[in-house]
N, C-alpha and C positions, 0 to 999 in steps of 0.2 A: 548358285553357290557351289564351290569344287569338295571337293571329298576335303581335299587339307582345309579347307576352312571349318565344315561341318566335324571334323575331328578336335581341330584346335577348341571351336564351341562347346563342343561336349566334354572336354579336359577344362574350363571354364569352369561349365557350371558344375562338373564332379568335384571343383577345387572348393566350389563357393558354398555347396551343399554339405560336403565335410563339416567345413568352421561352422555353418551355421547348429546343425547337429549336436559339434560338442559345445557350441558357445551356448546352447540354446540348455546344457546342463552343465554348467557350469559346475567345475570343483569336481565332476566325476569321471572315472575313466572307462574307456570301454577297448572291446577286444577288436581288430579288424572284423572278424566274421561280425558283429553284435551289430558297429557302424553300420555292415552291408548291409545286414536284415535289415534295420533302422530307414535308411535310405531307398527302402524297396521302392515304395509307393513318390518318391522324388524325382525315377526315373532310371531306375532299373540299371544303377552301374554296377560291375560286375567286381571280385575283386580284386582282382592287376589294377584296376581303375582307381578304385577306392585309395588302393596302396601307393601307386602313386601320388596320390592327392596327398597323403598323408606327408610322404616323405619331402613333397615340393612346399606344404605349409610349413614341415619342420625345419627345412631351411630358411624359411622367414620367422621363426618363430613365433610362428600361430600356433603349433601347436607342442605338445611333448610326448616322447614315449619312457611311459615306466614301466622295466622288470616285474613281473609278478614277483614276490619275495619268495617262492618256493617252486617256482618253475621258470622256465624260459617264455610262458606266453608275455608278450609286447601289450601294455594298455597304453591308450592314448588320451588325452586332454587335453582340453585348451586353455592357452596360456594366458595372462593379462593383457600381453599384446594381440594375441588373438585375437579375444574378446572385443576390443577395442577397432581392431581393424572389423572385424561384421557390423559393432555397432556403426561402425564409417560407410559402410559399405563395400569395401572394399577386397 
């Protein structure tokens, strides 16, 4: 297997381990850093990685980012469709 395949893989399963994360807490939001910690033991993605994940399920909406209401941090949650799409597999 080429380096571009083994990278494409591991942007995979960073995409699939996201949803599964928020789908798996459903209704709550979490910080990127919180996600990463979260996902340590799934395989150690890093957070450019994560971040991407984020931004590539939010344009499928799996997932959403809410404003903190008193500061600039980003929480993320997952959406009904989301949800939906992990429980498909997908």
């Amino acid at each position: 297997m080429g380096k571009a395949e083994q990278e494409q893989l591991r942007r995979e399963d960073c995409r699939r381990a996201v949803l599964r994360y928020l789908s798996q807490r459903e209704g709550l939001s979490f910080s990127l850093g919180a996600i990463v910690a979260g996902l340590r033991m799934e395989g150690q993605f890093d957070e450019d990685e994560v971040k991407a994940a984020l931004h590539f399920r939010e344009g499928l909406n799996h997932v959403r980012k809410d404003p903190d209401a008193v500061g600039s941090t980003p929480y993320w949650q997952a959406t009904a469709p989301g949800v939906l799409a992990h429980e498909r597999g997908q």
